[in-house]
C-alpha atoms as one frame of an Amber mdcrd trajectory, in Angstrom:
protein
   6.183  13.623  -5.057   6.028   9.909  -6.128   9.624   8.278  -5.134  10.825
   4.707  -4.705  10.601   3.232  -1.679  14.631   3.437  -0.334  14.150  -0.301
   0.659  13.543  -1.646  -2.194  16.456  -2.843  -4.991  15.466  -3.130  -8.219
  17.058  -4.239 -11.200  16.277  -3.198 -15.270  16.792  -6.616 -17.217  15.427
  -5.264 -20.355  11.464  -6.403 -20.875  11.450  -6.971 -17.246  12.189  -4.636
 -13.962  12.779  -7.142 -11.177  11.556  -5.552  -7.231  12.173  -6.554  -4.111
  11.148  -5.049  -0.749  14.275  -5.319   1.378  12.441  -4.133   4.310   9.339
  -6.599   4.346   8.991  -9.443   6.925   8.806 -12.191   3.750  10.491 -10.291
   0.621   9.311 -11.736  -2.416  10.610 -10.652  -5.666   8.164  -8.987  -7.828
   8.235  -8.653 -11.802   7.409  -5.697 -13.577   6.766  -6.094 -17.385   5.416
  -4.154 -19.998   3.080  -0.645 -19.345   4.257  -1.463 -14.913   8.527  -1.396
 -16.088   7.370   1.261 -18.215   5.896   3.796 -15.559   8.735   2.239 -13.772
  11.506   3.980 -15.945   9.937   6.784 -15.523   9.577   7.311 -12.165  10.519
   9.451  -9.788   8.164  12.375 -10.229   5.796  14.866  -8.700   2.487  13.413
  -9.516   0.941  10.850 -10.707  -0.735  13.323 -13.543   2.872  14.483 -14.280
   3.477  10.732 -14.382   0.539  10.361 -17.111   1.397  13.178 -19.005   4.860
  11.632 -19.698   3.238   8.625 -20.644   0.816  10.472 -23.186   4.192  12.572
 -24.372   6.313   9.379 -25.076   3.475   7.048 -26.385   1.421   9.846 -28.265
  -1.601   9.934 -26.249  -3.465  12.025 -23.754  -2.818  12.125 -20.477  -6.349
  11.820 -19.698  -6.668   8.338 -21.608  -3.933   7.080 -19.601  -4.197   9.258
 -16.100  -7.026   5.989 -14.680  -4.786   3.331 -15.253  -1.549   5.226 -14.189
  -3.430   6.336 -10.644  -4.223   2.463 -10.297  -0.494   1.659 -10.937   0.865
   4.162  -8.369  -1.614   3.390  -5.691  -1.174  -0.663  -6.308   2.463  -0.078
  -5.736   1.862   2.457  -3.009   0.028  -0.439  -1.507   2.697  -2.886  -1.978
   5.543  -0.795  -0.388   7.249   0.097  -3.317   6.525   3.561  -3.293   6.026
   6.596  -1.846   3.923   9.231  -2.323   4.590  12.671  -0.316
């Protein structure tokens, strides 16, 4: 399961998904925009191939030609803090 990080606020301000890690030493706010707020929106979820197939569903393509670049976005933000993956 791929869930927010509980530490982390976030705010939807239309093109752009504003993050910040309430529970880092130096919290620095972080701006999602584009394909990154998308995923966003669409988190939480089980996987990150469930993630891609909602992708591929709502923008009309497979889930393979998205499922690479949707892995990299969940383990960057994994990475970061922002999420967790269970």
């Amino acid at each position: 399961m791929i869930t927010l990080n509980p530490q982390v606020a976030w705010v939807d301000r239309g093109e752009t998904i504003w993050l910040l890690d309430l529970g880092a030493a130096d919290p620095r706010p972080i701006a999602l925009t584009g394909s990154g707020a998308t995923l966003w929106r669409l988190l939480p979820c089980a996987s990150a191939s469930e993630l891609a197939r909602r992708v591929g569903l709502d923008f009309e393509v497979t889930e393979e030609a998205v499922a690479g670049d949707v892995d990299e976005f969940v383990e960057s933000l994994v990475r970061q803090g922002l999420l967790q993956v269970a």
